[in-house]
MARKOLMI-717505 format. One line per 4 residues: number of its first residue (from 1); their letters; for each residue x, y, z of C-alpha. Coordinates in steps of 0.25 Angstrom, whole numbers, plus 5000, padded with zeros to 4 digits. Example, Ala and Ser with C-alpha at 12.3 -4.5 7.8 and 13.67 -1.06 7.14 Angstrom:
1	as	5049,4982,5031 | 5055,4996,5029
This chain:
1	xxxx	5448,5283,5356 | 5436,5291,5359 | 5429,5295,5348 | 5427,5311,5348
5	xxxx	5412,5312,5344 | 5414,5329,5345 | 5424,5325,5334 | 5412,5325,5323
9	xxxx	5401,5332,5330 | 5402,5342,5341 | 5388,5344,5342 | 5386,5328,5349
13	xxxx	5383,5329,5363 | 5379,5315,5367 | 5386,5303,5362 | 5384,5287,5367
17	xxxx	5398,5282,5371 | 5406,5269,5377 | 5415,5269,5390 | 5427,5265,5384
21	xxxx	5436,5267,5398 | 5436,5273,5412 | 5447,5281,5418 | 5450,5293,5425
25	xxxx	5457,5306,5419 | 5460,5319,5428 | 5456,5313,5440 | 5441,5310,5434
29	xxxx	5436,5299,5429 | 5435,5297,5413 | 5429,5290,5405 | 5432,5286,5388
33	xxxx	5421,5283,5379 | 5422,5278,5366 | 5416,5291,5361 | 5413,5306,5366
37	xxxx	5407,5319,5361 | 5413,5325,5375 | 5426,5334,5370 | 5440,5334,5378
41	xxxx	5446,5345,5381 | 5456,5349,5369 | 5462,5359,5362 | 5456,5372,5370
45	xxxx	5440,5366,5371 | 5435,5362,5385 | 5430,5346,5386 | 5416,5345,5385
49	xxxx	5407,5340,5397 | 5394,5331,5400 | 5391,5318,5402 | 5392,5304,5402
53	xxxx	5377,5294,5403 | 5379,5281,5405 | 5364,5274,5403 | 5367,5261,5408
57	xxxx	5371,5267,5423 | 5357,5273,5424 | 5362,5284,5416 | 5373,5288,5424
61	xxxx	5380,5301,5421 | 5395,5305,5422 | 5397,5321,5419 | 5409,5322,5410
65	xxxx	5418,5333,5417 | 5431,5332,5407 | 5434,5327,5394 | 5446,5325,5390
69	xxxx	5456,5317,5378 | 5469,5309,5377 | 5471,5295,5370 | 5463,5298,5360
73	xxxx	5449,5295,5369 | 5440,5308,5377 | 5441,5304,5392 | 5426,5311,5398
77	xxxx	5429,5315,5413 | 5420,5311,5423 | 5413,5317,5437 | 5411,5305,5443
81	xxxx	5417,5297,5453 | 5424,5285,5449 | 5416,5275,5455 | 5403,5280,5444
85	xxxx	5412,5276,5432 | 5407,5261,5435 | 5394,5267,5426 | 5404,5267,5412
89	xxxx	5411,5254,5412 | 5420,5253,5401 | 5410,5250,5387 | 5398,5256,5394
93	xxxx	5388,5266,5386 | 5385,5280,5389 | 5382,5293,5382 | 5388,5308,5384
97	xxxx	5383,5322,5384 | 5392,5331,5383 | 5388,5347,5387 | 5383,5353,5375
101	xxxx	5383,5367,5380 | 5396,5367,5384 | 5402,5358,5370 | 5394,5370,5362
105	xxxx	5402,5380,5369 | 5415,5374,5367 | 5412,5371,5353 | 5408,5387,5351
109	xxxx	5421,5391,5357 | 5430,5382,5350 | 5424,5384,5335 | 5425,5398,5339
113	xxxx	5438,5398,5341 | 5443,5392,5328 | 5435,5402,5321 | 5442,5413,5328
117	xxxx	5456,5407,5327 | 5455,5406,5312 | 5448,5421,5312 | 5460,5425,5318
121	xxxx	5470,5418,5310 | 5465,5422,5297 | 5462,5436,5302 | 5474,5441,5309
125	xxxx	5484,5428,5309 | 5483,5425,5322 | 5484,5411,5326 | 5479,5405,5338
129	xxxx	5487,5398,5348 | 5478,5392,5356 | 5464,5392,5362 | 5456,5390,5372
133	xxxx	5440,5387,5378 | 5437,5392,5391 | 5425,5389,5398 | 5420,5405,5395
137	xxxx	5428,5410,5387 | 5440,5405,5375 | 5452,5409,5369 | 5461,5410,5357
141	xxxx	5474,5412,5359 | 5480,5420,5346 | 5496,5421,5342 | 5495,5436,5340
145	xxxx	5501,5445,5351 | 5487,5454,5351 | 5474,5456,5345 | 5468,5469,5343
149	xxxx	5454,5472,5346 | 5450,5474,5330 | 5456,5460,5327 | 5449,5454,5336
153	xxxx	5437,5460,5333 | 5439,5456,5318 | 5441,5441,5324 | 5427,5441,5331
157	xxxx	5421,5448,5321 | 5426,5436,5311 | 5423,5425,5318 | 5410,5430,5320
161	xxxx	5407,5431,5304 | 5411,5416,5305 | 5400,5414,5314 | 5391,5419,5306
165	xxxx	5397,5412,5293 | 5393,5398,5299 | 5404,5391,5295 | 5402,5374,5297
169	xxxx	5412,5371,5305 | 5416,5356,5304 | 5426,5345,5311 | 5434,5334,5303
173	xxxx	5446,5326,5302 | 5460,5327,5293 | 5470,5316,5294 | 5482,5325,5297
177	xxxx	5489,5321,5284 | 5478,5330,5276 | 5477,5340,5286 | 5486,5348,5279
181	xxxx	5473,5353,5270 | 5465,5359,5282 | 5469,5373,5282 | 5470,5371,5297
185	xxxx	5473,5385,5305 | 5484,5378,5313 | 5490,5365,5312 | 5485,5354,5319
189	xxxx	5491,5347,5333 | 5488,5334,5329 | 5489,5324,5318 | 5481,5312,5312
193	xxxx	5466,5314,5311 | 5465,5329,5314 | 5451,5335,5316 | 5448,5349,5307
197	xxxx	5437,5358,5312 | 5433,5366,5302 | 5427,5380,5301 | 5423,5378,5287
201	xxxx	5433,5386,5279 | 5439,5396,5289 | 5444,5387,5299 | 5452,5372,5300
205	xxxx	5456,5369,5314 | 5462,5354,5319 | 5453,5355,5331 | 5447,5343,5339
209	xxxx	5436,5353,5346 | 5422,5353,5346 | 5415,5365,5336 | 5402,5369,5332
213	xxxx	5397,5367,5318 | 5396,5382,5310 | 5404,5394,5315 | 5390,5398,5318
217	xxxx	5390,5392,5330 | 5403,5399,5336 | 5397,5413,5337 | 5397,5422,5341
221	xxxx	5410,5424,5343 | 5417,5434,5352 | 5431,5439,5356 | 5430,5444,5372
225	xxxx	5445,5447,5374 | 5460,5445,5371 | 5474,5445,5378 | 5487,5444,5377
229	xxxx	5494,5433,5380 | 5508,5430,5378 | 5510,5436,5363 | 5496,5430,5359
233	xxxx	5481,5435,5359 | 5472,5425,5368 | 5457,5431,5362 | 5444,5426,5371
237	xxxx	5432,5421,5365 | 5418,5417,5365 | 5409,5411,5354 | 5395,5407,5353
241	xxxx	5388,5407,5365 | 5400,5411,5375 | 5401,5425,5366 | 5383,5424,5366
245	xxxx	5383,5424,5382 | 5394,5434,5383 | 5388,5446,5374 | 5376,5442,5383
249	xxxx	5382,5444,5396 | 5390,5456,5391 | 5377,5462,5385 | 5370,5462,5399
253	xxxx	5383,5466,5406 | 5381,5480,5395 | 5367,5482,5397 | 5367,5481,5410
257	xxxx	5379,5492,5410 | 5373,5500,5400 | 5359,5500,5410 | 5368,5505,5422
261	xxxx	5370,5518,5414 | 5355,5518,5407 | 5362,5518,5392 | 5365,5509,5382
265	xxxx	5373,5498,5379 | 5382,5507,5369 | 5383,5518,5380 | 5389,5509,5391
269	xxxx	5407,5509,5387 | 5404,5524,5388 | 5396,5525,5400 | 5405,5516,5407
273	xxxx	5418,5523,5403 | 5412,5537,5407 | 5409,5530,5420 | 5423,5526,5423
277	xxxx	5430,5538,5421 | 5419,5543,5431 | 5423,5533,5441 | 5439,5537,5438
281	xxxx	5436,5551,5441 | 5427,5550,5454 | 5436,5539,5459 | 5448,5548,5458
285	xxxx	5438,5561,5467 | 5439,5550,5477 | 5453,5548,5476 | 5454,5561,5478
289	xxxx	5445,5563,5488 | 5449,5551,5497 | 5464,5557,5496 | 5459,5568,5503
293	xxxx	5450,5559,5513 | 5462,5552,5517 | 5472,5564,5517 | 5461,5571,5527
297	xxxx	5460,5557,5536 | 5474,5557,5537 | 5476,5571,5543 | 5464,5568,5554
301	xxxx	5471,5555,5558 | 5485,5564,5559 | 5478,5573,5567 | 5473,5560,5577
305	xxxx	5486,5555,5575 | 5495,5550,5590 | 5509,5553,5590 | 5517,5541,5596
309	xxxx	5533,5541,5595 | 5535,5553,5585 | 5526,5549,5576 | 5510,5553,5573
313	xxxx	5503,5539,5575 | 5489,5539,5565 | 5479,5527,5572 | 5466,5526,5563
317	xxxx	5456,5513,5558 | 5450,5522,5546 | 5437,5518,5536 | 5446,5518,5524
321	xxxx	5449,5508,5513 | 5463,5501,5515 | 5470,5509,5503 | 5465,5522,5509
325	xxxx	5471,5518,5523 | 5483,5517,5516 | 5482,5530,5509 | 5480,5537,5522
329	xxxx	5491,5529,5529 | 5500,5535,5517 | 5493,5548,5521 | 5498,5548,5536
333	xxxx	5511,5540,5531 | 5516,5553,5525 | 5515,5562,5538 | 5526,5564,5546
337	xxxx	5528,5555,5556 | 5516,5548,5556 | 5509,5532,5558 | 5496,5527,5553
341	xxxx	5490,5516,5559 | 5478,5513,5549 | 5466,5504,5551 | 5454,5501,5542
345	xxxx	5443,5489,5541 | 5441,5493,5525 | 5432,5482,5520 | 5432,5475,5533
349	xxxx	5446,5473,5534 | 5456,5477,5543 | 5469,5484,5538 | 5482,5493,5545
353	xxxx	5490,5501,5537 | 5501,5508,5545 | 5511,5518,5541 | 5520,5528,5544
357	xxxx	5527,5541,5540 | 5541,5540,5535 | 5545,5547,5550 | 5539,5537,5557
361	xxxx	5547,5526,5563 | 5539,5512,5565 | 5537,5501,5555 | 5522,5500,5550
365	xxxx	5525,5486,5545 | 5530,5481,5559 | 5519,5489,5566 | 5509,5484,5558
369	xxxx	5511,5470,5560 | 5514,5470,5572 | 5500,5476,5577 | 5491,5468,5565
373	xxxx	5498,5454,5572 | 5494,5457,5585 | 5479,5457,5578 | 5484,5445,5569
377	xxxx	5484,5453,5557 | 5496,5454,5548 | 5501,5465,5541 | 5514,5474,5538
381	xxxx	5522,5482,5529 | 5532,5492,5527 | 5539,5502,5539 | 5530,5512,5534
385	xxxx	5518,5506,5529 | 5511,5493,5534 | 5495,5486,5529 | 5490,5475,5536
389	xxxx	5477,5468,5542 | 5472,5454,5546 | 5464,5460,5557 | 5450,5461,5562
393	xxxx	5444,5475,5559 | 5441,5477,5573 | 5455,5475,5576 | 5460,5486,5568
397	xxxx	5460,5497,5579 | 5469,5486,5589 | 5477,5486,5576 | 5478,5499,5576
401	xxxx	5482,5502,5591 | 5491,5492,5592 | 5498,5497,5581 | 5499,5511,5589
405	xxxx	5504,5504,5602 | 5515,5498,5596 | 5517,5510,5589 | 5519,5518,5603
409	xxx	5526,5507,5609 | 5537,5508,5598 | 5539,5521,5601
């Protein structure tokens, strides 16, 4: 067994400890000590990380990379070659450190979480069903189909005022015989000796995690988003110094907006929506104003067009943008009687797009592979219609005028 020193104080980052065996678990080796302070992985909160000294091996140092628990003992993963564990033979001395930042963070997050469980729970009955602690962000996930913007604005708001109260929070043990006094906001998944944290008065939760000491230490507390998910409400979170560096970086992000338009913070949502309509309306004058671009084009490339076996054969590398070559293709596809052969290097790539009029005869698809795979292109598509590339831009009039040549040959 491995005795859990984050069990009774979560604020120990150094401990001295005894090798009690060597092994390997997930393809690293591992190490158990007859004590830790380093937390597994469990119940929704990431391991901790650090490292392990060893004093005797001229203080050699192993980085712990994993943590995890089974059998009762923590096994501490290791980035180290096997042949280095030669420095912690079984019943040799050592101390850990684990990463303080990164054990405060996670303590943040998950005393944050119970506090907004049970905020939810008294307030609006909804239970959570699970939880979880990403490296950036962390989620509850809540058995209620959906969450309206005021509730969740109540919940925050809350838990918040909970903050500010400075509950103690505190961690203890209850034989599972006497649990039954706890007034526990679910029951527990396990039995005998059943570890309680407790946010004095508001909130019991059997919970083996690592938490901070008063709710003060949580905040702030802020609600960023939530979505649907399968009949439930999955809300994302940040507490304490996540939520801090988040209004931070939103803050900047604001001001800097707000100077883009020489106003005030306030002013910007405004601002930024007046803007957008703007954009809306001059995007559609372009609209219109390309359709009558490309309408134009079209009628000068009819009027170049060569006639070969009936029909009116429209031979062109235009400077367009690919969904305007296929606009104008559809331009000259509705003439009588008419092919497009169209080119363009848009973005410095080469594509065809052929097509013909509904009187017209050959198959764009066919004629369009066959000229893009004597390039070693590849390309295709319906009888009418066909889009390909794969060739070198400066290819794209041999394309082209091998395309016309089979065309005359066919007919």
């Amino acid at each position: 067994m491995t005795d859990r020193l984050y069990y009774t104080d979560s604020y120990q980052t150094e401990f001295d400890a005894t090798v009690r065996e060597l092994t390997r678990r997930d393809g690293r080796p591992a190490v158990v000590l007859d004590r830790s302070a380093f937390y597994p992985t469990s119940g929704g909160q990431p391991n901790d990380l650090g490292t392990l000294y060893v004093e005797a091996a001229g203080r050699q140092t192993f980085e712990v990379v994993d943590v995890v628990a089974g059998d009762g003992v923590v096994y501490h993963l290791l980035d180290a070659p096997p042949g280095l564990l030669a420095d912690l033979p079984v019943g040799s001395r050592l101390q850990g450190v684990i990463d303080w930042p990164r054990r405060y963070d996670h303590m943040q997050q998950h005393s944050g979480q119970h506090l907004l469980s049970q905020v939810f729970a008294r307030r609006f009955e909804f239970e959570t069903v699970s939880v979880h602690f990403g490296a950036e962000e962390s989620t509850l996930d809540l058995d209620a189909a959906t969450v309206d913007a005021a509730q969740l604005e109540e919940a925050e708001a809350a838990a918040n005022d909970l903050v500010y109260a400075n509950l103690p929070i505190t961690a203890y043990f209850v034989d599972a015989r006497e649990i039954g006094r706890v007034p526990l906001r679910r029951p527990p998944a396990v039995g005998g000796q059943i570890r309680i944290v407790e946010i004095a008065g508001f909130d019991y939760s059997a919970c083996g995690g690592t938490h901070v000491h008063t709710s003060a230490e949580i905040g702030p507390v802020k609600l960023i988003r939530q979505e649907r998910r399968r009949g439930q409400t999955r809300v994302t979170f940040l507490c304490g110094k996540r939520a801090l560096a988040d209004y931070s970086r939103k803050h900047r992000l604001l001001t800097q907006t707000a100077a883009l338009y020489s106003t005030d913070v306030g002013q910007v949502p405004g601002l930024v929506a007046r803007s957008l309509e703007q954009v809306k309306e001059l995007q559609h004058r372009v609209d219109e104003l390309t359709a009558r671009q490309l309408a134009y084009t079209a009628q000068e490339l009819l009027a170049a067009a060569q006639p070969i076996g009936g029909n009116r054969v429209v031979t062109a590398l235009v400077d367009l943008p690919v969904d305007a070559v296929k606009t104008l293709a559809n331009l000259l596809q509705a003439e009588p009687h008419t092919i497009a052969l169209l080119g363009s290097a848009a973005g410095g790539k080469a594509t065809a797009v052929f097509a013909r009029s509904a009187g017209a005869t050959p198959h764009m698809g066919h004629l369009l592979r066959a000229a893009l795979g004597a390039l070693g292109g590849g390309g295709g598509g319906r009888p009418e219609f066909a889009q390909g590339g794969g060739v070198p831009v400066e290819k794209l009039d041999e394309l082209l005028q091998i395309a016309q040549r089979d065309l005359r040959a066919a007919s």
